[in-house]
N, C-alpha and C positions, 0 to 999 in steps of 0.2 A: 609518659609517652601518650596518654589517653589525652592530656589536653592538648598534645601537638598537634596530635592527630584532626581531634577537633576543630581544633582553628585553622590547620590546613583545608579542611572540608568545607567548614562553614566557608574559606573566601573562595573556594573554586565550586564549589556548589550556586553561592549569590552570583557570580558572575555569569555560569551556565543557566541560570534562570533567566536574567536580565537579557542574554544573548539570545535563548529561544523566543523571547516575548516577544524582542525586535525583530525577529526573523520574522515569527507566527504573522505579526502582524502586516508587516510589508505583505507575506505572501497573499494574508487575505483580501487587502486592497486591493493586489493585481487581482488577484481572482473576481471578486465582485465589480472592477471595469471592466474585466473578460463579461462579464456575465451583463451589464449594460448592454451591449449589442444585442442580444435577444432577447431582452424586454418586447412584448406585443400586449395585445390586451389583455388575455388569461394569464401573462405571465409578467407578472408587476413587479417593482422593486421590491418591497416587503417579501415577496417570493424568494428574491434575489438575495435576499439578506440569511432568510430561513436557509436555502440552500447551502451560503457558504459558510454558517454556524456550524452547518450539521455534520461538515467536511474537515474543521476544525480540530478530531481526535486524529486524523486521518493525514492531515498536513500537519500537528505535531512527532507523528510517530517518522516519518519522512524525515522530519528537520532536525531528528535528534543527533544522528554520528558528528552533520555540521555545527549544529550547536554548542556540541562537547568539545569536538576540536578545539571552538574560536572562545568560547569560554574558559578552558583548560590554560590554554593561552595567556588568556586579560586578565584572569586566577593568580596562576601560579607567577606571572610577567609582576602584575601588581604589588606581589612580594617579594619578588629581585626589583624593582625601582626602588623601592624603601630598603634597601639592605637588609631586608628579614630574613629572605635566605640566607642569607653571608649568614649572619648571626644564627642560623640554624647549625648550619655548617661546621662553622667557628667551636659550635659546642659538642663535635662529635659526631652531628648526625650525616650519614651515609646520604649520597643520593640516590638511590635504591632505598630507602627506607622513606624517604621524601616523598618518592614514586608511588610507593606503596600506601601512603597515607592519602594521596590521590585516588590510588585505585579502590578503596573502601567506598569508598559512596558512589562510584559509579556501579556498583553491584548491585546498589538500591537505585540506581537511575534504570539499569540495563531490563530490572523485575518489572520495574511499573513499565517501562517500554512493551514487554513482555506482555503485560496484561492488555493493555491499550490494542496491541496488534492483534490477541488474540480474541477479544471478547467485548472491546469498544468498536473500535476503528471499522471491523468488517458489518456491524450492523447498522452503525449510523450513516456512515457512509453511502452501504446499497439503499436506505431510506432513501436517503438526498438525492440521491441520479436517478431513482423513480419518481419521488415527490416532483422533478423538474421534468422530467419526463412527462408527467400525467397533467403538470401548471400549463407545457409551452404546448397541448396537443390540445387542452381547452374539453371541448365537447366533440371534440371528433376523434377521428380512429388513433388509438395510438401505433404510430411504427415509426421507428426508429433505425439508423443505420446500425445500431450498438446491439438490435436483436441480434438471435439465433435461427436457424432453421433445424430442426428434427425430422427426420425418417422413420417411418413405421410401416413398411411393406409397402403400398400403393398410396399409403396418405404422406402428406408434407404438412408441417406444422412448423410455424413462427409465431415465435415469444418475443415481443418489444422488451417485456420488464419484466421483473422479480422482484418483491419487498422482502427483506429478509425474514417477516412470519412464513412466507411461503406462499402468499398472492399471487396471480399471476396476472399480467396487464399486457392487453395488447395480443392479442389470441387470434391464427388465421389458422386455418386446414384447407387445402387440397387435396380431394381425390380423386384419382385417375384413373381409368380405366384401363384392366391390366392387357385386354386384346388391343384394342385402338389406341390405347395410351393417350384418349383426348381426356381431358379434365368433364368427372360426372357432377361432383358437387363442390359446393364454396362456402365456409362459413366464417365468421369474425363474430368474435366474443368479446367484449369490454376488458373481464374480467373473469378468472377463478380461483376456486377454493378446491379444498383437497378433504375430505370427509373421513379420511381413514383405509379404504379401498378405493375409491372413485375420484378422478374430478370432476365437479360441477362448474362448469363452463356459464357465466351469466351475462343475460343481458345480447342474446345471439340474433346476428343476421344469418339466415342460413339460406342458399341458392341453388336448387337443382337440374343440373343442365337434362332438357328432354326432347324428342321428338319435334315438341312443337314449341321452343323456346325455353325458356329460365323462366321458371318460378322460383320465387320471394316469397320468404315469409317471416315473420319474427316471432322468438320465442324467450319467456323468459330463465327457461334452463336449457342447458344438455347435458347428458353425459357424456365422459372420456374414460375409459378401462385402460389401462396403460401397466405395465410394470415400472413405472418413473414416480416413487415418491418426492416429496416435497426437498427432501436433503441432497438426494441422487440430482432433482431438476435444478437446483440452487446450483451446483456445482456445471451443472452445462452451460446456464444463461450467465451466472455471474462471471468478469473480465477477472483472471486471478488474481491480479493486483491488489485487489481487494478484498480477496479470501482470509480467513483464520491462517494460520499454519499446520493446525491439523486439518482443517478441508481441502486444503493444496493437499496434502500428503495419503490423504484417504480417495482422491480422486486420480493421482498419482497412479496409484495401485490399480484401481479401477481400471484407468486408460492400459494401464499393463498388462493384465490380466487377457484383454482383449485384443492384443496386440497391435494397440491401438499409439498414434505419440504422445508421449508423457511429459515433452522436457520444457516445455514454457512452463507447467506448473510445477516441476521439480525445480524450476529453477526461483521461482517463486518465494517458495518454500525453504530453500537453504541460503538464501537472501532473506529471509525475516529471519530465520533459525541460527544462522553465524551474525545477526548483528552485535551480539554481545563482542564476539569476539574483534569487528570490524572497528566496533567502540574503543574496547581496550586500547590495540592496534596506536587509533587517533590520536589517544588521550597518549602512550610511551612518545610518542613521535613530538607533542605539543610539549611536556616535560623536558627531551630532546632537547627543542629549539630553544627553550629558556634557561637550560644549563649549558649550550653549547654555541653554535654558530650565531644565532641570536640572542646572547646573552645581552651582548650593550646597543644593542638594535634599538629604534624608537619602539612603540606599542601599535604603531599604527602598521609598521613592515613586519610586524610577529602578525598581528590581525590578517595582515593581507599575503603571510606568507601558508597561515594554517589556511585558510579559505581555500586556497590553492591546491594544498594536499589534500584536503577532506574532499573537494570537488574532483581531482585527479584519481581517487580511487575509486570512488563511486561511476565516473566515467567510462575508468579500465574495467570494471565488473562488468558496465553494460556493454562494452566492446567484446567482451569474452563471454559473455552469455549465447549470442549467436555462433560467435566460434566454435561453441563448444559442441552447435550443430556440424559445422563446415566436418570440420577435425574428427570428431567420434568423441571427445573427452568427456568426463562426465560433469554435470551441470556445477557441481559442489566447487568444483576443481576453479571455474569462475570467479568466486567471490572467494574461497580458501586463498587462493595466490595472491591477488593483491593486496590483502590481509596482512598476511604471513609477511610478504617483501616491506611492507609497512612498518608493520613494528621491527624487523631485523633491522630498517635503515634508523630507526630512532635508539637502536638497542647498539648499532655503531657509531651512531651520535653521543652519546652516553657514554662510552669508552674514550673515545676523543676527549671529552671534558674531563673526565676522571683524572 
């Protein structure tokens, strides 16, 4: 059974390779003609290139559930064309055991996915949207619509950007005066670092409203005291999307704690954390369609009928993600369900053929 196994694998593994590569690559074309339109002078093709490299762990971890779908597919489809399953069959073997020798090496797809989302994807990624950030702003101010704004008593503070060392780009403070509430001082900083206790803000304009106008002047540090280290502040400016799943899930808590809302990033979070199981889910339903309804289907109505389900579940989760505000339900509940009804509908396919 260890070599069935094997050759089972090896042909739905080749195939899920060759499907992700075609995907990868389509998406990164679109993305670098996305990225053609804002080309300016500091921000050159070469720029363009490096960006959508750097995005490349980032849109494979994204393209996997589809990937395994439509390769699970082209897989397991390319040995019912050739009667190999017949002849699997033929000799006793179960479709449930068939199933199963599929499901093995998606366990080793599911880990490296695993790894990628939690320890690639979220560093190269936050690179990229600031390296592009810092290319299309040139020599001037960085700000961005994608900043943040923070509150600290009478001061206002915007972050354009975050590297994921913990740099901080694109630095503005406001503050206000707490009787008059007109604005006393103005600063913009390039750039800062985080020392351990302090940040050091560089590279500062700093503006003080007075009596007899605004005085200007340039400095090449400042300090900032804050209780916001570098981990705490990663997690305020970066968009979750592109979080770890344990910083979604530790900033989760944080927002809760403070009775603050938590459920864009819980929702986050249990969308990287059940892919495994959304995975699975695809791959019994793609098995399904090749022992059942699309058994003598051409390869091209399997291809274009798994695209559909992999795309209609991922859809339903993003429909039920907001729902799950409307409703009160809890975030998990979102991606669990369409999940769950996924594989149940491949798992009554599967009986049907039986």
């Amino acid at each position: 059974m260890k070599t069935l196994d094997r050759y089972i694998a090896v042909s739905v593994l080749s195939s899920i390779l060759v499907v992700e590569t075609l995907l990868l690559g389509l998406d990164v074309l679109l993305a670098l003609v996305n990225e053609l339109d804002d080309l300016n002078k500091t921000y050159q093709i070469t720029h363009a290139l490096y960006f959508v490299a750097m995005t490349v762990p980032r849109r494979i971890y994204d393209l996997v559930p589809v990937g395994v779908m439509v390769g699970s597919l082209i897989g397991l489809g390319a040995l019912a064309s050739s009667n190999e399953l017949s002849v699997i069959r033929a000799a006793g073997v179960s479709i449930v055991r068939i199933i199963g020798s599929v499901m093995k090496p998606m366990l080793a797809i599911m880990l490296v996915t695993f790894l990628i989302g939690e320890y690639v994807s979220p560093v190269t990624e936050i690179d990229a949207q600031n390296y592009r950030i810092l290319k299309k702003s040139g020599n001037e101010r960085v700000k961005t619509g994608r900043g943040v704004w923070h509150r600290e008593g009478n001061e206002y503070f915007y972050f354009a950007s975050m590297q994921a060392n913990g740099r901080l780009f694109g630095i503005s403070r406001y503050v206000f005066n707490e009787e008059t509430k007109e604005m006393d001082q103005m600063l913009y900083a390039r750039s800062g670092t985080y020392d351990g206790t302090t940040w050091v803000f560089n590279d500062v304009d700093l503006s003080q409203v007075t009596e007899n106008g605004v005085q200007s002047k340039k400095l090449d540090q400042w300090l900032w005291e804050t209780g916001l280290n570098p981990d705490l502040m990663k997690m305020i400016i970066i968009n979750e999307r592109y979080m770890a799943p344990s910083e979604l899930w530790q900033y989760s808590q944080y927002l809760e704690e403070r009775g603050l809302k938590s459920h864009d990033h819980l929702l986050a979070f249990w969308q990287k954390m059940l892919m495994p199981i959304t995975i699975g889910s695809l791959v019994l339903v793609a098995a399904s369609f090749v022992f059942g309804p699309l058994r003598s289907a051409p390869a091209g109505t399997r291809v274009f009928s798994g695209v559909i389900v992999g795309l209609s579940v991922k859809y339903i989760q993003d429909l039920l993600g907001p729902a799950s505000v409307v409703y009160g339900f809890e975030p998990i509940w979102a991606i669990l369900v369409p999940a769950i009804a996924c594989a149940l509908y491949g798992v009554v396919l599967i009986r049907r053929s039986g």
